[in-house]
N, C-alpha and C positions, 0 to 999 in steps of 0.2 A: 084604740089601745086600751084596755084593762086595765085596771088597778087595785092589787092586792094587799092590805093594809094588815099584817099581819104582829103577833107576838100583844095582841090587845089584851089586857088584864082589869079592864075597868069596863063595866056597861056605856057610862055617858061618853067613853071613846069610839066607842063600839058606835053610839047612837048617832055619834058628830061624823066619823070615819062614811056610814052607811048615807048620814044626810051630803058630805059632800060628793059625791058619786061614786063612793068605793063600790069595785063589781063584786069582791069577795075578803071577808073578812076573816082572819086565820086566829086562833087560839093555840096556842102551844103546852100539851100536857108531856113536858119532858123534864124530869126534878131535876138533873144539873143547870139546867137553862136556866138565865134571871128574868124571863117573861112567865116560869112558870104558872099554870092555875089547874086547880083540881076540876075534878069532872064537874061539881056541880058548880064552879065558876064559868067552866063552858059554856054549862046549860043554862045559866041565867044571860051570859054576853049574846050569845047564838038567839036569844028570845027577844033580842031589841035589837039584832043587827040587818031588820030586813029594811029595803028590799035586795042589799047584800044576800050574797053566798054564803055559804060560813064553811070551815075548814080545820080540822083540827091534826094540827102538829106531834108526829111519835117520831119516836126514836126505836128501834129494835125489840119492841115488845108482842110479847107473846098470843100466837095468834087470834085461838079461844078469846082471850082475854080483849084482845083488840075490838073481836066482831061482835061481843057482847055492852061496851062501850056504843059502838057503831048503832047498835038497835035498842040504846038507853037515850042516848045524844043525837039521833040523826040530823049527822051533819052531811052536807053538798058531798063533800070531800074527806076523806083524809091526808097526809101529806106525807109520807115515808123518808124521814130523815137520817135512817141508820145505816144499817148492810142488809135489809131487805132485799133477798132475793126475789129472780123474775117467779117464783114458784109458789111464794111468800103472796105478791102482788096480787095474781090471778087466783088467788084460792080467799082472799076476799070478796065479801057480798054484799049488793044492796047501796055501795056506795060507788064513787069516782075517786081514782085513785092518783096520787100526783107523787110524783117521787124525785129527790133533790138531789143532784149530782156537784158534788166539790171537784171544780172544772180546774182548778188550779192542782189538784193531784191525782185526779182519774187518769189515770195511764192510755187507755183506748176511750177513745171518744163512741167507736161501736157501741159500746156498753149501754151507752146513756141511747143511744139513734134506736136500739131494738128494745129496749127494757118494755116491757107490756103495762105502761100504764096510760091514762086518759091525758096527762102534761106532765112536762119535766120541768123541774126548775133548775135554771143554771146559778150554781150558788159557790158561794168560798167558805162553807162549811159550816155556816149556821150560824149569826152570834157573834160575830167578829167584824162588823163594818167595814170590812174593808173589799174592795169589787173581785168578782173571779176573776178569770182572763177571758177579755171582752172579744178579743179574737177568736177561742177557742167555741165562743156560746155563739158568736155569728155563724161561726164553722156548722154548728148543731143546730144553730134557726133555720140551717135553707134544708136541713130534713127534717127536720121535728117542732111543732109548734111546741115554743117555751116560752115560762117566765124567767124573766132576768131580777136576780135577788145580786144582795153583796154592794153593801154602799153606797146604794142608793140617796139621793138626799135630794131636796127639791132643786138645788144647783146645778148638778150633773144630770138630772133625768132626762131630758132632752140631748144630752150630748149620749148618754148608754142607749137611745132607742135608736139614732142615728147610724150610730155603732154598729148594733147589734141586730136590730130589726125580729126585737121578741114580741111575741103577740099580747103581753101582759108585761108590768113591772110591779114586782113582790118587794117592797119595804118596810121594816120595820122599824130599824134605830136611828135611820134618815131623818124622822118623823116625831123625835123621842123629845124629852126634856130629861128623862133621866133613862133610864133602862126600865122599862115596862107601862112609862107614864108618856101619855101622845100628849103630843104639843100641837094645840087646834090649827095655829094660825101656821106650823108645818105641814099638817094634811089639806086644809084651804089649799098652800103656793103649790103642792106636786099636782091635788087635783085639777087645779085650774093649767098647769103645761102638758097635762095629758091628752 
């Protein structure tokens, strides 16, 4: 099972995140979000989070703009949290591309099974702590390898992988002490039931 420790705003979370076994650590450049961080906050979380992954978080930003980010920051991943299109997706370069479906109001679950990217993540819209429908993202785990995001906490983690049967689980404010500040001794208990 994977573990993605994501919405990291501080290097020494970053460093604790990656020493407990995190597979991949996410950075979120999206300015309404309260994890927000600038590029060069990336760039400096992303340079202490090995032997983690690293992953950076958008939201519907423009293309150009994205792929030159992409080849400033070369991160693992990027993570497509907006209305990126499948057309969007595949006319990116040079990275992996992961894209997050809020399973709680996607109308067709097709949508998320054929989308062209490298993983989905089944999520309840970004930022909101609270779980998608754990039914609907089982539905999409027996075609699509996914990560299961949305309320994660080290309490429930073993009950959503039982559930769910996703090949990774994406956490962020599970993890938190405030909104954007990881609480060590909550990344220890999830890594350790992983």
């Amino acid at each position: 099972m994977l573990l993605k420790i994501c919405g990291i705003t501080r290097e020494e979370d970053a460093r604790y995140a990656a020493l407990c076994g995190a597979d991949f650590i996410g950075a979120i450049h999206v300015e309404s979000s309260k994890r927000f961080v600038t590029i060069e906050q990336a760039k400096k979380i992303f340079a202490v989070a090995k032997p983690a992954k690293t992953l950076l978080v958008v939201r519907d930003m423009e293309l150009e703009k994205l792929q030159a980010i992409i080849a400033d920051v070369h991160p693992y991943a990027v993570q497509l949290h907006g209305h990126e299109s499948a057309d969007y997706a595949v006319r990116l370069k040079d990275v992996q591309i992961w894209k997050a479906f809020n399973l709680n109001i996607l109308n067709n679950l097709e949508e998320a099974v054929d989308f062209p990217a490298d993983m989905i993540v089944a999520d309840s819209g970004g930022g909101t702590g609270k779980p998608c429908d754990w039914t609907r993202a089982a539905e999409l785990a027996r075609h699509r390898s996914i990560f299961l995001a949305g309320g994660i906490t080290p309490e429930n983690v073993q009950e959503a992988i039982a559930a769910v049967h996703p090949i990774g689980i994406d956490v962020a404010g599970g993890v938190e002490s405030v909104p954007g500040i990881k609480d060590h001794e909550k990344i220890k208990k999830i890594s350790m039931k992983m």
